[in-house]
C-alpha positions as CSV (number, residue, x, y, z in Angstrom):
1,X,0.0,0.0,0.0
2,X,2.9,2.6,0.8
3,X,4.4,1.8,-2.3
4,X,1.3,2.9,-4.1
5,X,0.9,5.3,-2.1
6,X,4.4,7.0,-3.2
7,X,3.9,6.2,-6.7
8,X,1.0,8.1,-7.0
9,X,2.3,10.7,-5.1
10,X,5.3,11.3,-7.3
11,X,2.9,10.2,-10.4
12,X,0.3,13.5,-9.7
13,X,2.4,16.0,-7.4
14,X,5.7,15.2,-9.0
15,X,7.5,16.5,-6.6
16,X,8.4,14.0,-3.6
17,X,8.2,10.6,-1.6
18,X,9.5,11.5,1.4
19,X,9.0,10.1,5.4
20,X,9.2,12.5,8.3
21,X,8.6,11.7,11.7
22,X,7.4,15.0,13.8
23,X,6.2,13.6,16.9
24,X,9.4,13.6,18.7
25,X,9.9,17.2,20.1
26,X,12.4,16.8,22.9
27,X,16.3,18.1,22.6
28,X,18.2,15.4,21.1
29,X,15.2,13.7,19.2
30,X,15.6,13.3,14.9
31,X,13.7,12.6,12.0
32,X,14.4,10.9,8.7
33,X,13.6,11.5,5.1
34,X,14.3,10.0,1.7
35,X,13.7,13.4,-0.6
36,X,13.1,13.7,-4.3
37,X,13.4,16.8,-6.3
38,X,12.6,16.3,-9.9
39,X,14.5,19.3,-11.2
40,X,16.1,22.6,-10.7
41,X,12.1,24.3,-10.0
42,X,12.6,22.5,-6.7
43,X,14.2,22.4,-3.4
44,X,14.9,20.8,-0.6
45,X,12.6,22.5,2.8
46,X,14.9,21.2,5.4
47,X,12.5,22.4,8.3
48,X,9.6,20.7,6.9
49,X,11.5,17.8,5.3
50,X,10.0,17.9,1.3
51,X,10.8,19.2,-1.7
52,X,9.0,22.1,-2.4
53,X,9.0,24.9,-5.7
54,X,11.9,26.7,-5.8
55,X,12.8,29.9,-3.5
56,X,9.7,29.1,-1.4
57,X,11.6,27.7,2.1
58,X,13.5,30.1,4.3
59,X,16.1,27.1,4.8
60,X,16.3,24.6,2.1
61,X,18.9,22.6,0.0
62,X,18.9,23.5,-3.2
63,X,20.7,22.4,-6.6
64,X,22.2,24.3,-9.0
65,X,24.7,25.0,-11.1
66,X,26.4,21.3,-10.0
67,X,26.2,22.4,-6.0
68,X,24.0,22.0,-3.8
69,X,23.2,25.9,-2.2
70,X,22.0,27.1,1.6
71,X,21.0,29.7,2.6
72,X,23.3,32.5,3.4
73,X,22.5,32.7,7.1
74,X,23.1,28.8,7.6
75,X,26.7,27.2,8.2
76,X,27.8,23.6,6.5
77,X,30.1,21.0,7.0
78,X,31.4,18.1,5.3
79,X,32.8,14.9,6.8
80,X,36.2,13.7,6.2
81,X,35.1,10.0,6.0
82,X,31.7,8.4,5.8
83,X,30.4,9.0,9.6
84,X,28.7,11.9,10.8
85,X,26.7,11.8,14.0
86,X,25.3,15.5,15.3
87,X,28.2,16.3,18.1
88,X,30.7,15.8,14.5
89,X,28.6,18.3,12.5
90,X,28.5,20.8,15.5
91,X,33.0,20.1,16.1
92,X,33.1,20.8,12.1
93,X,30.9,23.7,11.6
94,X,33.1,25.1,14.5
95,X,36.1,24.5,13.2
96,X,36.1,23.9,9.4
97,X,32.8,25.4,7.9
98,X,32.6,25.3,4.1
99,X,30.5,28.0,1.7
100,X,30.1,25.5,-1.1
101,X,28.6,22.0,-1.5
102,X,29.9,20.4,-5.0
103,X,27.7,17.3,-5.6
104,X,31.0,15.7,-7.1
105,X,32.5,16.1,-3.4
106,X,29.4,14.5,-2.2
107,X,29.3,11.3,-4.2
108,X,29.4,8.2,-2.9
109,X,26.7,9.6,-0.4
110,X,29.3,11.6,1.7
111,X,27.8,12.8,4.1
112,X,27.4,16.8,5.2
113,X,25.3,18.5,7.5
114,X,23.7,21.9,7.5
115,X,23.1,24.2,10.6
116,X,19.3,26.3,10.7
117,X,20.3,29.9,11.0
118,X,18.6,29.9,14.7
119,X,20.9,27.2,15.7
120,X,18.2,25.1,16.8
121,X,18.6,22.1,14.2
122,X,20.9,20.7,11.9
123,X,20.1,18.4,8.8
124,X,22.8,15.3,8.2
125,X,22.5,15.0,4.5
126,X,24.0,12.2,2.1
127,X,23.4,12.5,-2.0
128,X,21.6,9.7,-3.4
129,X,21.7,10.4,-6.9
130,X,22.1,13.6,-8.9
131,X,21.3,13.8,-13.0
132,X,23.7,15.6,-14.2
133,X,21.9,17.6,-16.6
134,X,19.7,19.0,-13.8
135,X,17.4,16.9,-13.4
136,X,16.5,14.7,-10.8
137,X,18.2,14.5,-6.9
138,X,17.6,12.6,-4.6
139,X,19.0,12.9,-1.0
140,X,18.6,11.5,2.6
141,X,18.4,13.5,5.7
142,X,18.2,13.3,8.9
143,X,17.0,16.2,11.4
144,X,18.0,16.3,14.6
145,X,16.9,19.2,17.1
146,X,19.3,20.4,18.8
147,X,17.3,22.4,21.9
148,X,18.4,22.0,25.2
């Protein structure tokens, strides 16, 4: 049933398949989602956890020009290696931020995180797949609050 569920989905609203699990609220807690953006008129809504049309989130994950792009306001990081647990993303925003996000760094689903500009949550985000000719991406994140 999920399965038809998603196919239709992506079938009429084009868009996304994606899971998000909002009823954790405590410091600490996460959620997880596989996300689809069929093109470059989408992006990545990293509070809400879908793709949505392009320049419509205030923090997102978007693709262009071979990169993925965040907002100005937001701080990144990506892993040396192939592990990234919150606490990591936190040490490397700290200590070795990065402005850009190449999707050919990224392959191999590298992982890299992205920090909300209020602090309050990051995003661990590994590429999936990426068409090179702007089409499809495909990522998975996870969320993790990071009130105390």
């Amino acid at each position: 049933m999920t399965v038809l569920a998603a196919a239709l989905l992506v079938a009429f609203a084009g868009t996304a398949y994606y899971f998000l699990d909002h009823r954790k609220a405590a410091a600490g807690d996460s959620s997880y989602a596989e996300l689809t953006a069929r093109d470059s008129d989408y992006e990545f809504d990293l509070a809400a956890g879908k793709a949505v049309p392009a320049e419509s989130a205030d923090w997102y994950l978007a693709v262009t020009e071979g990169e993925f792009v965040f907002p100005k306001d937001s701080d990144a990081f990506v892993a040396a290696g192939y592990v990234l647990s919150p606490a990591d993303c936190l040490r490397g925003i700290e200590t070795e931020p990065v402005t850009t996000l190449p999707l050919d760094d990224l392959a191999d689903e590298r992982p890299f995180c992205v920090r909300s500009p209020d602090e309050k949550s990051i995003v661990i985000v590994r590429l999936i797949e990426a068409d090179p000719d702007e089409g499809p991406v495909t990522v998975v994140i996870s969320r993790h609050d990071m009130r105390g």
